[in-house]
Backbone as XML, in Angstrom:
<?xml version="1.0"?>
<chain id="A" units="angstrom">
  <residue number="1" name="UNK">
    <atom name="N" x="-13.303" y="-58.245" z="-23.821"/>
    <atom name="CA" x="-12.346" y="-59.250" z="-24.205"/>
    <atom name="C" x="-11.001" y="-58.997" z="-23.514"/>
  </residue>
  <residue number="2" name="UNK">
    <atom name="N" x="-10.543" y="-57.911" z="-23.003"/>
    <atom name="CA" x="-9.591" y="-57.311" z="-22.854"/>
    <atom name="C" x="-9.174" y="-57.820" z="-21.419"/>
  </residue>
  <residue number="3" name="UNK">
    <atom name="N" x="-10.700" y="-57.211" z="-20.415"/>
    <atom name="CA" x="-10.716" y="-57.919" z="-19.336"/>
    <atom name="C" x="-10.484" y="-58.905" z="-18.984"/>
  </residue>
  <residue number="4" name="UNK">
    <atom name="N" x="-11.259" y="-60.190" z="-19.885"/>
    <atom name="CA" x="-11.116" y="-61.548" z="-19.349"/>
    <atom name="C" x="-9.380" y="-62.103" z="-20.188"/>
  </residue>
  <residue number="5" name="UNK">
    <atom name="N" x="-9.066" y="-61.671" z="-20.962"/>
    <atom name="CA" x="-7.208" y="-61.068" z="-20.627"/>
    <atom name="C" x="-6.837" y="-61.301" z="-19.737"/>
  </residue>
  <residue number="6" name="UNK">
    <atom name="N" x="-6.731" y="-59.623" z="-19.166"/>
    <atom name="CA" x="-6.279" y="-59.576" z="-18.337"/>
    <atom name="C" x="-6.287" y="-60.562" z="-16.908"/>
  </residue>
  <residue number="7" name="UNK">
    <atom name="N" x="-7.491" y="-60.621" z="-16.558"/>
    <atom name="CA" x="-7.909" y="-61.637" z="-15.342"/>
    <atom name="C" x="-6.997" y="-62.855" z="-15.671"/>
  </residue>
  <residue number="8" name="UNK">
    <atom name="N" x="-7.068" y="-63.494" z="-17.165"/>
    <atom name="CA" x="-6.213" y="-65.099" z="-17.252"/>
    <atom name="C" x="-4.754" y="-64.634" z="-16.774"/>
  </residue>
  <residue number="9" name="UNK">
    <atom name="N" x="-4.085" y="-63.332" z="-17.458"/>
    <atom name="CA" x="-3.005" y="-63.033" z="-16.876"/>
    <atom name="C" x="-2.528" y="-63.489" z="-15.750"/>
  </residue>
  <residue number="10" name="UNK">
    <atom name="N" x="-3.601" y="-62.638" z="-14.978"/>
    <atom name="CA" x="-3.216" y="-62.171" z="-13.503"/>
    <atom name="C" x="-3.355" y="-64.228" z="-12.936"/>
  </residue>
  <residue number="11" name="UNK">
    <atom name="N" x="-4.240" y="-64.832" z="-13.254"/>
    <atom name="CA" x="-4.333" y="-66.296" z="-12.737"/>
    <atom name="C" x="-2.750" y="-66.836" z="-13.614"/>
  </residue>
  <residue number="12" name="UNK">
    <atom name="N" x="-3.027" y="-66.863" z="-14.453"/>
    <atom name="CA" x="-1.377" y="-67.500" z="-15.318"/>
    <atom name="C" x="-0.878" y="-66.584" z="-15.845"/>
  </residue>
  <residue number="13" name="UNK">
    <atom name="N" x="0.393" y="-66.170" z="-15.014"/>
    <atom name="CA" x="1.638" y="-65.109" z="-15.028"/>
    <atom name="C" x="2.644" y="-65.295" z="-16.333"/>
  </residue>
  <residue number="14" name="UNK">
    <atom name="N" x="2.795" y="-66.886" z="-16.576"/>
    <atom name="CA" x="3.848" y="-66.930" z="-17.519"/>
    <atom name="C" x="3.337" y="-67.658" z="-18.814"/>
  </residue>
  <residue number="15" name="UNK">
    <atom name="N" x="2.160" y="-66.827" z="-19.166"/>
    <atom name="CA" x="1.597" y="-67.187" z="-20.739"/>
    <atom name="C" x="2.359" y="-66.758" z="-21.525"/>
  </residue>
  <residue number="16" name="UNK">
    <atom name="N" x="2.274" y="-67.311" z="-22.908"/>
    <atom name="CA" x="2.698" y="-66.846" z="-23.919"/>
    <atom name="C" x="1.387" y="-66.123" z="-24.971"/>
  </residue>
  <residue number="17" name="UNK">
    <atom name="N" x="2.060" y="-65.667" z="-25.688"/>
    <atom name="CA" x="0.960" y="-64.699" z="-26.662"/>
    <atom name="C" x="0.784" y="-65.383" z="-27.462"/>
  </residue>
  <residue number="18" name="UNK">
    <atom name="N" x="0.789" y="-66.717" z="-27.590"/>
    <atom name="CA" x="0.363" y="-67.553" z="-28.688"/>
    <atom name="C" x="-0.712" y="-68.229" z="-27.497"/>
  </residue>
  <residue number="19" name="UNK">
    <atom name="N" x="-0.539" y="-68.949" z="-26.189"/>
    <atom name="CA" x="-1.558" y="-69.298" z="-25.278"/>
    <atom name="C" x="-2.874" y="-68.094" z="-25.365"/>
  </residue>
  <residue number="20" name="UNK">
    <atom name="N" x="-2.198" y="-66.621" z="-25.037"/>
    <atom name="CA" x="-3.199" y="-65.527" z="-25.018"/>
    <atom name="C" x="-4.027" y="-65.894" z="-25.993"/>
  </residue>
  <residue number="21" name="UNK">
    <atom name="N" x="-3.523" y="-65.924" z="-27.370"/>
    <atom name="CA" x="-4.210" y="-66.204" z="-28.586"/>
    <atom name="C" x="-5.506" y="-67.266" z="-28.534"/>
  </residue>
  <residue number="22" name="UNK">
    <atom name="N" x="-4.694" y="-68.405" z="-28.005"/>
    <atom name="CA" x="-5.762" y="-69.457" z="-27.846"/>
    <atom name="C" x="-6.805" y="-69.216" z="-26.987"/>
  </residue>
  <residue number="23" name="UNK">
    <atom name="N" x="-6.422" y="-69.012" z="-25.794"/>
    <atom name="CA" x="-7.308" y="-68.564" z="-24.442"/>
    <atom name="C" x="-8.515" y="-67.765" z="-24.984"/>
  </residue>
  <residue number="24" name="UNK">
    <atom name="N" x="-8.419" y="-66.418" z="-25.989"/>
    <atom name="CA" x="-8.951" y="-65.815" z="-26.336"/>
    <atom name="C" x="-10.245" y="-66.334" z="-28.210"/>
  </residue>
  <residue number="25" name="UNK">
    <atom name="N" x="-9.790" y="-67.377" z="-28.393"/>
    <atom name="CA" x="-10.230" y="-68.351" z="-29.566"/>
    <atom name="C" x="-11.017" y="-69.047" z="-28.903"/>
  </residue>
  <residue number="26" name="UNK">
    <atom name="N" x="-10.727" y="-69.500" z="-27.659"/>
    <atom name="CA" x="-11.854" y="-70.583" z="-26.880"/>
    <atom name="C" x="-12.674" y="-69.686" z="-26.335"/>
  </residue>
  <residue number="27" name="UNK">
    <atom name="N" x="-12.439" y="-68.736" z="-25.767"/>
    <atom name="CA" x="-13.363" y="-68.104" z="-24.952"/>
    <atom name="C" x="-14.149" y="-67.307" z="-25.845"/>
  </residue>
  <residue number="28" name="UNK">
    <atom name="N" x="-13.729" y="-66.320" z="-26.809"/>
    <atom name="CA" x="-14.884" y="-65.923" z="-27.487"/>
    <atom name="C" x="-14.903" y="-66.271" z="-28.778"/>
  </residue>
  <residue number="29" name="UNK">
    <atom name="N" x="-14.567" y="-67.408" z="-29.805"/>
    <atom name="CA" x="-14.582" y="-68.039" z="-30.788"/>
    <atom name="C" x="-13.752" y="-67.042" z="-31.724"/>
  </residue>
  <residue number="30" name="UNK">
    <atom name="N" x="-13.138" y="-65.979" z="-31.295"/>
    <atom name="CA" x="-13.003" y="-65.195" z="-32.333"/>
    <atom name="C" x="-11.141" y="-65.039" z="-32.585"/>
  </residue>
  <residue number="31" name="UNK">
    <atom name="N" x="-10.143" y="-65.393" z="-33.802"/>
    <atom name="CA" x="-8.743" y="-65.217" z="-33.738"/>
    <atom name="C" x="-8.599" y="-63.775" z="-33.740"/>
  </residue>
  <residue number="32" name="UNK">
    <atom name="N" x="-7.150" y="-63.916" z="-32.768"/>
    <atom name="CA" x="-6.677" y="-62.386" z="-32.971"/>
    <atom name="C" x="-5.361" y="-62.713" z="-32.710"/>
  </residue>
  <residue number="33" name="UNK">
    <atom name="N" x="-4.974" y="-61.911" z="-33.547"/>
    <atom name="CA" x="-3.476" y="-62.325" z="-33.659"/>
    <atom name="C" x="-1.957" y="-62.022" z="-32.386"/>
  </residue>
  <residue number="34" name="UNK">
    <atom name="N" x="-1.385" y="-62.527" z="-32.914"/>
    <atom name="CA" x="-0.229" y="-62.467" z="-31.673"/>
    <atom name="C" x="-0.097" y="-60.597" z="-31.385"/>
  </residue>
  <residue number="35" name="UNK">
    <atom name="N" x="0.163" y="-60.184" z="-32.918"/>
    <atom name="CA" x="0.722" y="-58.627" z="-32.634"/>
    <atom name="C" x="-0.314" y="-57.978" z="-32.398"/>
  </residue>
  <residue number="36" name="UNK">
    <atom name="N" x="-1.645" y="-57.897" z="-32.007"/>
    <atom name="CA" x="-2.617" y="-57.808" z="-31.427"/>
    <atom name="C" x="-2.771" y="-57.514" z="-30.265"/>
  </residue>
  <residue number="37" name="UNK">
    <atom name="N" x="-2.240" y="-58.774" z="-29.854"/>
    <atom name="CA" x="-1.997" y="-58.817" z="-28.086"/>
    <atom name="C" x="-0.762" y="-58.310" z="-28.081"/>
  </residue>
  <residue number="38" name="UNK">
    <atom name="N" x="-0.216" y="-57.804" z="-28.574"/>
    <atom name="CA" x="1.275" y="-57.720" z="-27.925"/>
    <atom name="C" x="0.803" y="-56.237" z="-28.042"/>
  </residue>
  <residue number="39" name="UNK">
    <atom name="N" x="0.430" y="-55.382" z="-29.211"/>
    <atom name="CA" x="-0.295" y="-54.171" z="-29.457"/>
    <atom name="C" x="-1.188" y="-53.497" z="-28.038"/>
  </residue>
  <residue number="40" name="UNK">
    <atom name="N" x="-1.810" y="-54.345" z="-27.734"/>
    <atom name="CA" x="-3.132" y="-53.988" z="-26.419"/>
    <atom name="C" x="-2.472" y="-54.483" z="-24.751"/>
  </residue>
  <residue number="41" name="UNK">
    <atom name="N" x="-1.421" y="-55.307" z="-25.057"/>
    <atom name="CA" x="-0.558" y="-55.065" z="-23.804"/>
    <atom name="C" x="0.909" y="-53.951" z="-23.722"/>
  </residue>
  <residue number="42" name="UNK">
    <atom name="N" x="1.014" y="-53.393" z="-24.673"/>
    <atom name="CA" x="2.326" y="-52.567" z="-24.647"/>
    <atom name="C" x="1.277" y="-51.389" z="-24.949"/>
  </residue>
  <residue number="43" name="UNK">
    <atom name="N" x="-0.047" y="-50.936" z="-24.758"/>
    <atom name="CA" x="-0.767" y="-49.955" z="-24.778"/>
    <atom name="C" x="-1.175" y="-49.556" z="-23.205"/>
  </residue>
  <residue number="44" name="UNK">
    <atom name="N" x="-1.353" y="-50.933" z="-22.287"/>
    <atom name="CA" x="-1.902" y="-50.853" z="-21.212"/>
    <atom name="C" x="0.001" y="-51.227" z="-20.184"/>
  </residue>
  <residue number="45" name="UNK">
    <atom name="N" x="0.546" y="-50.988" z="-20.859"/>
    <atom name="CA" x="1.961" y="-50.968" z="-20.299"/>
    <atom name="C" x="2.240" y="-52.519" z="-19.135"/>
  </residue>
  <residue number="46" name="UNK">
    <atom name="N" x="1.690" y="-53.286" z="-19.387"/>
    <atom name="CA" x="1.984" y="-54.612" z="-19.540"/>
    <atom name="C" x="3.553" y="-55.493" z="-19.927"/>
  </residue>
  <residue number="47" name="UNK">
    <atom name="N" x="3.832" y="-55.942" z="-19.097"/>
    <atom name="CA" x="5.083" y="-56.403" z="-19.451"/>
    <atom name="C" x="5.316" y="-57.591" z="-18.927"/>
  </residue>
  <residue number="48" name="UNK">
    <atom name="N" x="6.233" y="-58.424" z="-19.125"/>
    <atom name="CA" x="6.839" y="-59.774" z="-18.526"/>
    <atom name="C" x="6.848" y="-59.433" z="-17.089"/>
  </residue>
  <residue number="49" name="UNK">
    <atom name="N" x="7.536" y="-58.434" z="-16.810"/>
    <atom name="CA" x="8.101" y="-58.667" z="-15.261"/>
    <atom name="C" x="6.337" y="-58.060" z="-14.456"/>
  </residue>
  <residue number="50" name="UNK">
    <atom name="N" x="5.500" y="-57.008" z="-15.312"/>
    <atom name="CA" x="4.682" y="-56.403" z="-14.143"/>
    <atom name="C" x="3.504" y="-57.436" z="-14.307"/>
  </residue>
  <residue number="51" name="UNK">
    <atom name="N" x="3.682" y="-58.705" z="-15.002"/>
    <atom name="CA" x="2.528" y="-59.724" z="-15.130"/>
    <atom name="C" x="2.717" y="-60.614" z="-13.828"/>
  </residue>
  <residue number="52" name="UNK">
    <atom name="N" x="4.093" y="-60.653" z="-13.948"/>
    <atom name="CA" x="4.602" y="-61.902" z="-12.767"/>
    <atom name="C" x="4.233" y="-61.296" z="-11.318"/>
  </residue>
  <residue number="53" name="UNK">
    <atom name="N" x="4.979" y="-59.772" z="-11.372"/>
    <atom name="CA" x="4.220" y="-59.023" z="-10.191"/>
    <atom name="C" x="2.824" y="-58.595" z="-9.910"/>
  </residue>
  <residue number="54" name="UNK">
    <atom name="N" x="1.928" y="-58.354" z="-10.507"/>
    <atom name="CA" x="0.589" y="-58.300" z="-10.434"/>
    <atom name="C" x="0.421" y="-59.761" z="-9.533"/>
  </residue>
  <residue number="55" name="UNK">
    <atom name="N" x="0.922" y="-60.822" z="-10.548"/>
    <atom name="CA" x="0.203" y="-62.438" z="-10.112"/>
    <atom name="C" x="0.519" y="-62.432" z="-8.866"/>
  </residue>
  <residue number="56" name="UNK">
    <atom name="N" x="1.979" y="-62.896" z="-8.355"/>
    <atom name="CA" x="2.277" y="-62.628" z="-7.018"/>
    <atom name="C" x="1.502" y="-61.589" z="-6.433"/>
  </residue>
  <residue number="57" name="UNK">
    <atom name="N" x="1.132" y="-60.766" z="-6.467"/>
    <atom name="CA" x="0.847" y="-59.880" z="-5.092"/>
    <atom name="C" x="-0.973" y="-60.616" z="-4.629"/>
  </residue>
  <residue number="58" name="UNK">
    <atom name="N" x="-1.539" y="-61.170" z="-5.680"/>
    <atom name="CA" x="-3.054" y="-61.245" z="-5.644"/>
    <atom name="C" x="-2.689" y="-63.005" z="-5.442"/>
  </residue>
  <residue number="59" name="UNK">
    <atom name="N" x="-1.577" y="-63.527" z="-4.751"/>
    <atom name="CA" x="-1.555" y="-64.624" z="-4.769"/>
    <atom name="C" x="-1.921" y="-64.855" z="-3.296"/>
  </residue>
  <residue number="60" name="UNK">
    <atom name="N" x="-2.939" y="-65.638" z="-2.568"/>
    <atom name="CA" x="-3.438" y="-65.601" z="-1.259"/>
    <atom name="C" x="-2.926" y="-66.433" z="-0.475"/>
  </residue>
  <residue number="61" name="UNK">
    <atom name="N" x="-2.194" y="-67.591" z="-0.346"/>
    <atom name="CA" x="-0.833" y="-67.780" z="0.216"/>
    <atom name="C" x="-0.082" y="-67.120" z="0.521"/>
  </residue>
  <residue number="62" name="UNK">
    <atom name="N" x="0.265" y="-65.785" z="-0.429"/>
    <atom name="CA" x="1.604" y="-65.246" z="-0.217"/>
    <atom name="C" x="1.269" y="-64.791" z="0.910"/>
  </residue>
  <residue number="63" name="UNK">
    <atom name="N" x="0.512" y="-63.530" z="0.589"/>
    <atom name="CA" x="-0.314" y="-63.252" z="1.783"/>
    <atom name="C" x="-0.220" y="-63.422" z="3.251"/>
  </residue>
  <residue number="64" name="UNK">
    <atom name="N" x="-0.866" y="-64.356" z="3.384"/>
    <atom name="CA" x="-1.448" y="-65.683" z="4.697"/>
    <atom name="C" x="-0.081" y="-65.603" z="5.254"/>
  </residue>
  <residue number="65" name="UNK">
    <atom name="N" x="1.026" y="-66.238" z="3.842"/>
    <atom name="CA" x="2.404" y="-66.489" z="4.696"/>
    <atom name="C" x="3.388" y="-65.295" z="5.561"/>
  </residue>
  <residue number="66" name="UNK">
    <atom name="N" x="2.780" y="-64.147" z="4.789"/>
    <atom name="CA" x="4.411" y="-62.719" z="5.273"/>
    <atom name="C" x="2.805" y="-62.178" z="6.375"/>
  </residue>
  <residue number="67" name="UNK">
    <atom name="N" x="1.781" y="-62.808" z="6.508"/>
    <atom name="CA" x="0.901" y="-62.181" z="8.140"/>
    <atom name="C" x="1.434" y="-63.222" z="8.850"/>
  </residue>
  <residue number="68" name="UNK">
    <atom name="N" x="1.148" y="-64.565" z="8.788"/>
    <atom name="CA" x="2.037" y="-65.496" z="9.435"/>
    <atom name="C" x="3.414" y="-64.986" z="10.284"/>
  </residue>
  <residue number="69" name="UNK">
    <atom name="N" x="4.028" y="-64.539" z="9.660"/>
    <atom name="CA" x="5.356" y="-64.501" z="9.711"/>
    <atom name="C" x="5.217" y="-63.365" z="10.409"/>
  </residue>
  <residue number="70" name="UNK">
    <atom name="N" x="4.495" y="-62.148" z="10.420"/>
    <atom name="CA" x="4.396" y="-61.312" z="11.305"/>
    <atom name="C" x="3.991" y="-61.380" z="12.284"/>
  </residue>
  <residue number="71" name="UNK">
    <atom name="N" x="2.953" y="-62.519" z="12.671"/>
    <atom name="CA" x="2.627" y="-62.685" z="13.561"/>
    <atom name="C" x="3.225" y="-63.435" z="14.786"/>
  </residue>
  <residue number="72" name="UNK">
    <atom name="N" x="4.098" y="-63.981" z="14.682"/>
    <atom name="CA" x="5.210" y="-64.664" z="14.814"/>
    <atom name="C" x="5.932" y="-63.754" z="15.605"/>
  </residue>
  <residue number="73" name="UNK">
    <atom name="N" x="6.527" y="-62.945" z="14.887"/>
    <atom name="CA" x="7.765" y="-61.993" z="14.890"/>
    <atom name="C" x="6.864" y="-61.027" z="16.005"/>
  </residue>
  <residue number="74" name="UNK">
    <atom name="N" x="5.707" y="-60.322" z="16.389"/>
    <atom name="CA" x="5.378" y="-59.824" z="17.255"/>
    <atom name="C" x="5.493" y="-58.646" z="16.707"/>
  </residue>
  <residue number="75" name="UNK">
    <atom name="N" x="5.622" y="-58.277" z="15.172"/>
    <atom name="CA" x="5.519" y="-57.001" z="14.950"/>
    <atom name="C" x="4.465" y="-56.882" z="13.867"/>
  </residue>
  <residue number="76" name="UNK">
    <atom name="N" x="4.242" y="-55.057" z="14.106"/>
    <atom name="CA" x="3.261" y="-54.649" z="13.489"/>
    <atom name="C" x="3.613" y="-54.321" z="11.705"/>
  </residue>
  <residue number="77" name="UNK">
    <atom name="N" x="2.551" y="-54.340" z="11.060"/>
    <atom name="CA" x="3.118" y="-54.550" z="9.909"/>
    <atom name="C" x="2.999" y="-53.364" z="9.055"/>
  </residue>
  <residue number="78" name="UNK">
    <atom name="N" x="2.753" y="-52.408" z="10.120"/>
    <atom name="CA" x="3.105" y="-50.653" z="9.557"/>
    <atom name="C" x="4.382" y="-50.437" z="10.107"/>
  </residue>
  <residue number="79" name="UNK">
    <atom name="N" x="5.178" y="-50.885" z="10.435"/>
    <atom name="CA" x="6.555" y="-50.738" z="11.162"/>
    <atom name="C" x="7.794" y="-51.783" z="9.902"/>
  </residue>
  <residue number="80" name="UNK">
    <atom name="N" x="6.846" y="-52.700" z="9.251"/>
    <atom name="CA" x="7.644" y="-53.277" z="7.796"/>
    <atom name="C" x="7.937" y="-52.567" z="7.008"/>
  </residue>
  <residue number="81" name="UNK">
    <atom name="N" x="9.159" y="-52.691" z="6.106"/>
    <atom name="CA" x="9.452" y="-52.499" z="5.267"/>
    <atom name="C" x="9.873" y="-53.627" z="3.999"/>
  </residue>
  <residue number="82" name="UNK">
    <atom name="N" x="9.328" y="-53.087" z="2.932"/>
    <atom name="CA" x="10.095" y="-54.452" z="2.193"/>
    <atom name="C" x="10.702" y="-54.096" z="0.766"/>
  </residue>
  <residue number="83" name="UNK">
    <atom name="N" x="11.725" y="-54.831" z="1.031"/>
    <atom name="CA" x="12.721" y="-54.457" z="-0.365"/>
    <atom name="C" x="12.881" y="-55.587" z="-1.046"/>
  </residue>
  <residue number="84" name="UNK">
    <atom name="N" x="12.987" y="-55.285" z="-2.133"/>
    <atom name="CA" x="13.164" y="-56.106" z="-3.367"/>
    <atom name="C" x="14.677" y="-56.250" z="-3.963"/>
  </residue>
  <residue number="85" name="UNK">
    <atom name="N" x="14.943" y="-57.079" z="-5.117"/>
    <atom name="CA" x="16.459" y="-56.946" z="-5.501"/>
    <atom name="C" x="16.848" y="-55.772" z="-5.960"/>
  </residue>
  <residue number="86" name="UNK">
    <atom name="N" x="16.068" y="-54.926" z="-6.315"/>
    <atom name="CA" x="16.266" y="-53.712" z="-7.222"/>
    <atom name="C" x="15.427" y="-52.191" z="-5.963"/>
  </residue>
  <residue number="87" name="UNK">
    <atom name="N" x="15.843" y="-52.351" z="-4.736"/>
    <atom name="CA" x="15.630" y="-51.599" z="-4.095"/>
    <atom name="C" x="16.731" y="-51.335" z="-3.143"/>
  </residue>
  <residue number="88" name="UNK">
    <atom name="N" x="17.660" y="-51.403" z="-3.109"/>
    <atom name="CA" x="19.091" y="-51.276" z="-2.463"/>
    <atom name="C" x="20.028" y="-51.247" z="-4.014"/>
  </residue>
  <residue number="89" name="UNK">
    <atom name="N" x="20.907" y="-50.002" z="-3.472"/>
    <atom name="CA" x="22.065" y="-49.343" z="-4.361"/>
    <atom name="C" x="22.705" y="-49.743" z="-3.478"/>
  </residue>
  <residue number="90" name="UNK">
    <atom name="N" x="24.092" y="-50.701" z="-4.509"/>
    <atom name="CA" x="25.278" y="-49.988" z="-3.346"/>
    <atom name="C" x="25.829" y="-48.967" z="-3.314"/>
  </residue>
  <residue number="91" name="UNK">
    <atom name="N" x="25.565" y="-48.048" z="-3.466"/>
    <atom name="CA" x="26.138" y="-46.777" z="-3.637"/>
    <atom name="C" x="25.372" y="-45.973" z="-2.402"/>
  </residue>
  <residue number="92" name="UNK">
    <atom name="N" x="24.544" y="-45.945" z="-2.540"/>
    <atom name="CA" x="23.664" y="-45.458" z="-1.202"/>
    <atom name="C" x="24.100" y="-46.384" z="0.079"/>
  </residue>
  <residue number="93" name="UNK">
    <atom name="N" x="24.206" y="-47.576" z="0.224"/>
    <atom name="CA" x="24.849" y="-48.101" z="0.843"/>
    <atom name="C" x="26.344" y="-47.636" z="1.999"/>
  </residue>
  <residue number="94" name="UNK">
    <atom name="N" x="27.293" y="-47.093" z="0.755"/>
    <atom name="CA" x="28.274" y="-46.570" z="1.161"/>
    <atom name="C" x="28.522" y="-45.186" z="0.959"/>
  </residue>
  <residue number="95" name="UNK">
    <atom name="N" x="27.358" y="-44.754" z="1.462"/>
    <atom name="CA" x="27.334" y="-42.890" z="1.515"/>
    <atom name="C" x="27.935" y="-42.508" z="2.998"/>
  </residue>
  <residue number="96" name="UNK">
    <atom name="N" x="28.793" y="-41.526" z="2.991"/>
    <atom name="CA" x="29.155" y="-40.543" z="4.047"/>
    <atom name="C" x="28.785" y="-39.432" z="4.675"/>
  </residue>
  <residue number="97" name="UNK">
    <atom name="N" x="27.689" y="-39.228" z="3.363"/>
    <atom name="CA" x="27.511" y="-37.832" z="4.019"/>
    <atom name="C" x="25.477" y="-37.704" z="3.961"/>
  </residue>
  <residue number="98" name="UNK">
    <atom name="N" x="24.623" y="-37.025" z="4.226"/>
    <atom name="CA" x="23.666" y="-36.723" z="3.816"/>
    <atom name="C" x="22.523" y="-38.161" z="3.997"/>
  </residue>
</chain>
């Protein structure tokens, strides 16, 4: 049950735990409650932001588009780097020394 969860997750990123609820009522006839799911996703360390990121990364567009784009650019894509909003300090930024 847990699995096919997870999998709807990963297809729809921005469910709610009342959708979970339902999703999980249709699919195996059986209720389980909100704090349930909220219980078996804060066990498997599940969260808002690492649902949205899971979805994105297994999204096959995205994909297609940043090889696209490399391919383009004429570079190899062990020579990429990629940063996120929360991967640059300014503080590291404006270091002097080290």
């Amino acid at each position: 049950m847990l699995d096919a969860l997870y999998m709807q997750i990963a297809k729809e990123q921005y469910m709610t735990r009342q959708e979970m609820s339902t999703f999980l009522y249709k699919k195996y006839n059986t209720e389980v409650s909100v704090t349930c799911i909220t219980r078996a996703l804060q066990a498997c360390q599940i969260t808002w932001k690492t649902m949205r990121h899971v979805a994105l990364q297994q999204l096959p567009q995205l994909r297609h588009f940043y090889q696209y784009l490399l391919k383009i650019a004429g570079v190899k894509a062990t020579y990429c780097v990629f940063v996120d909003e929360f991967g640059i300090n300014l503080f590291d930024a404006l270091r002097t020394k080290g």
